[in-house]
C-alpha positions in Angstrom: -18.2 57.8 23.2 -22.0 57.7 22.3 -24.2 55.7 24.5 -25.8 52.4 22.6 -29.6 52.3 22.2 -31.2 49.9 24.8 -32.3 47.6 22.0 -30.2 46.1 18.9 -29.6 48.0 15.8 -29.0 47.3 12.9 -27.0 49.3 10.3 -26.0 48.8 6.5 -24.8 50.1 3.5 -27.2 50.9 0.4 -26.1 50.4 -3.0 -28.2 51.6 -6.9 -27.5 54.1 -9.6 -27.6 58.2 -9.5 -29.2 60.2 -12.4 -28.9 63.5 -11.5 -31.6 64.1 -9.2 -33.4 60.6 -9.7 -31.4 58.1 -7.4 -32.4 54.3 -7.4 -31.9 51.9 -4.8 -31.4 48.9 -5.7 -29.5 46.2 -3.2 -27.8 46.6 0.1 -25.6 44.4 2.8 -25.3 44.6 6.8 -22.3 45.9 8.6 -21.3 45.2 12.4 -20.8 48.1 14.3 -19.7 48.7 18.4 -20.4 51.5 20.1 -21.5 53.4 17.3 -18.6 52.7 15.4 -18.8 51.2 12.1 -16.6 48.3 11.2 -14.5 50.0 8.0 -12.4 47.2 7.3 -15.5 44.9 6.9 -17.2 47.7 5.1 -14.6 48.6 2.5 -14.0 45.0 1.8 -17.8 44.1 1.1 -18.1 47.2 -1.3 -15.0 46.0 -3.0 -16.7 42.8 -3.4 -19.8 43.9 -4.5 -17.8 46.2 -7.1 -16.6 42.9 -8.8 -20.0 41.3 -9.0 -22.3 44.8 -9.4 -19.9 47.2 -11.1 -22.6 49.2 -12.2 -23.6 49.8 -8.5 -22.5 52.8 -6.5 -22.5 53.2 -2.8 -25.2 55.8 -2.1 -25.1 56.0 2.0 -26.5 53.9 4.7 -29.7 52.4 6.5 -30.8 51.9 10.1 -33.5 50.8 12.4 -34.7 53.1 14.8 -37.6 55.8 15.7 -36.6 59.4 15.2 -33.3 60.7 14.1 -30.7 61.4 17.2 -27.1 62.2 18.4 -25.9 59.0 17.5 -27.2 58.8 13.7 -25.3 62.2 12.9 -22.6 60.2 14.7 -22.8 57.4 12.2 -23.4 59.1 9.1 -20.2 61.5 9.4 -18.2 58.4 9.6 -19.1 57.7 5.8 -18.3 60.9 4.0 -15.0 59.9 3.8 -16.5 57.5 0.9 -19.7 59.5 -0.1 -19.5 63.4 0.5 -23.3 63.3 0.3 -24.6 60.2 1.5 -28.4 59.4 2.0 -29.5 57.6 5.5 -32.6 55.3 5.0 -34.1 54.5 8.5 -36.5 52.1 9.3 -38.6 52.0 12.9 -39.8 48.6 13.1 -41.9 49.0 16.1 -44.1 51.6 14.0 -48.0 50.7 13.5 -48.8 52.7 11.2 -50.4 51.1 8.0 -47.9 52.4 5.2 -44.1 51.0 5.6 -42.3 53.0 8.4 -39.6 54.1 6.0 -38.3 57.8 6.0 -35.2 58.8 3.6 -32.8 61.6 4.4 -30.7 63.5 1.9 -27.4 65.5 3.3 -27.1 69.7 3.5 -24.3 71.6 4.4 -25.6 75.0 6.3 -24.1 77.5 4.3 -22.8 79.7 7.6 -21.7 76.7 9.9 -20.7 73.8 7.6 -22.4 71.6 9.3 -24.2 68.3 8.0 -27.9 68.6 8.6 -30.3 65.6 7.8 -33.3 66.6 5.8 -36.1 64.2 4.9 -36.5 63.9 1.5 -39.8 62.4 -0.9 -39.4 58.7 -2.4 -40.9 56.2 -4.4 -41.1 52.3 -4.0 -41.5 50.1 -7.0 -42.0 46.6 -6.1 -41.3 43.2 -8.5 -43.3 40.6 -9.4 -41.1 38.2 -6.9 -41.7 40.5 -4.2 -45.2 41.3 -4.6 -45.7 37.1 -4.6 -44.2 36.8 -1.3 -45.4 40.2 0.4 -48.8 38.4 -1.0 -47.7 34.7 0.3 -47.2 36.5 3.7 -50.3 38.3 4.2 -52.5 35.0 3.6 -50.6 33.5 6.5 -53.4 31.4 8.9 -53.0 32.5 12.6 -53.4 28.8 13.4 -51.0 27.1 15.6 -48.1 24.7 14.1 -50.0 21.9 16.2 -53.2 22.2 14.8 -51.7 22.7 11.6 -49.8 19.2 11.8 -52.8 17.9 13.2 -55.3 18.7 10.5 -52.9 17.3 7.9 -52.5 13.8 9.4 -55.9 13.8 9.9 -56.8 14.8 6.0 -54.0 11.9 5.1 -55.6 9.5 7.3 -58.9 9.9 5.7 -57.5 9.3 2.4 -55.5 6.0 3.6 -58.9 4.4 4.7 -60.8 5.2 1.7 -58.0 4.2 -0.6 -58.1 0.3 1.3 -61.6 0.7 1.4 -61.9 0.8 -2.2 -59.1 -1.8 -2.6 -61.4 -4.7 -0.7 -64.2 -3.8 -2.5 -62.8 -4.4 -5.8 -60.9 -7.3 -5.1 -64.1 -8.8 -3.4 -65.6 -8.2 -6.8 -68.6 -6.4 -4.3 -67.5 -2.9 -6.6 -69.7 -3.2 -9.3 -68.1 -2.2 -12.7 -68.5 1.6 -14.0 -68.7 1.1 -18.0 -68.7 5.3 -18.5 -65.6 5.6 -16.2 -64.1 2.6 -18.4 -64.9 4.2 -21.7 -63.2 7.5 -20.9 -60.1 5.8 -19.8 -60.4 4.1 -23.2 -60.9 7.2 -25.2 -58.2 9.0 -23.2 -55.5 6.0 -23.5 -56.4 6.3 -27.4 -55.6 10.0 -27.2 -51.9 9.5 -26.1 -49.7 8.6 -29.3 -51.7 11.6 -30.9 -50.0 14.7 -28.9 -46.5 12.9 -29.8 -46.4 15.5 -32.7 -42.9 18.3 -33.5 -44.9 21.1 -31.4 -45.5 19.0 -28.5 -41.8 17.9 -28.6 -40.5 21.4 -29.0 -42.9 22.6 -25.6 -41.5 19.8 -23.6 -37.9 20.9 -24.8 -38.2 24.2 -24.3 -39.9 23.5 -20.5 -37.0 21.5 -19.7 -34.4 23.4 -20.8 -36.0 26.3 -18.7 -35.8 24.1 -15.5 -32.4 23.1 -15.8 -31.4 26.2 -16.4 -32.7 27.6 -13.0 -30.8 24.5 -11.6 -28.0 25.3 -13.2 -27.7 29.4 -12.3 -28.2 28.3 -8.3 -25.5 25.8 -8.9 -23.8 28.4 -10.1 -24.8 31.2 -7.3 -24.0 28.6 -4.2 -20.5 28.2 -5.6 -20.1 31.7 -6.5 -20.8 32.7 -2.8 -18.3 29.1 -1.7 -15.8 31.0 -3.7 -16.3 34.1 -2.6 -15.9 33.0 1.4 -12.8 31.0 0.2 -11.1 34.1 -1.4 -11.7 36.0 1.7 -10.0 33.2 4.1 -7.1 33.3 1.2 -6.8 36.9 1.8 -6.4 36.9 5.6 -3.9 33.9 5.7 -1.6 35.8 2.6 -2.1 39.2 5.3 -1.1 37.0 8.4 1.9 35.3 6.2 3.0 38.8 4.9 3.2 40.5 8.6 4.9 37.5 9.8 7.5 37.6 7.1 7.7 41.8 7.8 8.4 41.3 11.6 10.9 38.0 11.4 13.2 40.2 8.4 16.5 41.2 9.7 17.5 44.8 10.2 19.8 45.9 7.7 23.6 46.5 8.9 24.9 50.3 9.7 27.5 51.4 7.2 31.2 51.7 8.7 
């Protein structure tokens, strides 16, 4: 048995498409592991599931976190040619400080004299979204303030607004306000404006806006009770499983012939 890293690691399984040489990578899922020992039951299960919901998606080999490659990541990667004969190993080192994203891919080769499976590092590309590049961009424009002065600014900025809001309040109903007949008039012009935008196009852009929301509404509806489902299947599974080995130890042996 392999000695476990000092600090926690985290393994997974990597799934996308294969073109020949061009191999895209395309979603993934965690999977426990003890002692360098990865949890197949657990794995072959998820991959099933994602088969059902991604049939297009192939498994394509493994991540980790971690610095350089050692004993124990040759230890983990033979355990899934069983399902890949040539899987890739993406490792990640999260304590890295380097500016570019501490991501190194490694393809599998056989040595021609030993047959052993050698790790080599192999060149890759990352194309990012337009989802991803909003939150990579949400992230980076994080303040360093504390949560504290955070809360405190915001009451403060509310406060402010409270008091001039009653301040206004008693100065128009103390008739001290005096009257702003430019203000007045475009609140006039504006109010004459409404019944004039209740045209056909204007109708079909508020449609078609609302339809659009409710639609997103309606797909994470639909994703929250696809995942419900998909935890309730799995307790189904392992009560039918229990049920069947119960049934399998309680049956009577047949009798002997005379």
């Amino acid at each position: 048995m392999l000695p476990q890293n000092k600090s926690e690691r985290v393994i997974g399984a990597i799934l996308g498409n294969q073109n020949g040489r061009e191999i895209e990578i395309m979603n993934s899922f965690e999977i426990p592991i003890n002692a360098n020992t990865v949890d197949k039951v657990f794995f072959l299960q998820k991959q099933e599931q994602y088969k059902q919901v991604f049939p297009k998606l192939e498994f394509l080999g493994w991540y980790s976190t971690g610095g350089d490659l050692d004993e124990a990541d040759n230890h983990i990667h033979n355990q899934f040619l069983d399902v890949n004969e040539s899987p890739l190993y993406l490792k990640l080192d999260p304590k890295s400080n380097t500016k570019q994203l501490p991501i190194k891919i490694y393809e599998s080769f056989i040595e021609p004299n030993s047959g052993a499976i050698q790790l080599l590092e192999s060149s890759f590309i990352i194309e990012t979204g337009e989802a991803e590049r909003i939150a990579v961009d949400h992230v980076a424009h994080v303040s360093n303030e504390s949560e504290n002065a955070c809360i405190f600014r915001t009451k403060e900025c509310h406060s402010n607004a409270v008091f001039k809001n009653i301040s206004t309040i008693g100065l128009c109903a103390g008739s001290v306000l005096p009257k702003d007949h430019n203000l007045l008039r475009q609140i006039s012009s504006l109010l004459a404006r409404l019944p004039l935008i209740q045209d056909s196009e204007f109708e079909h852009d508020f449609q078609k806006d609302f339809n659009d929301v409710t639609l997103i509404l309606h797909l994470a509806t639909i994703t929250k009770n696809t995942d419900s489902l998909n935890e309730l299947l799995d307790k189904i599974k392992v009560l039918n499983s229990k049920k069947g080995n119960s049934r399998w130890q309680g049956k009577e042996p047949a009798s002997h012939f005379q």
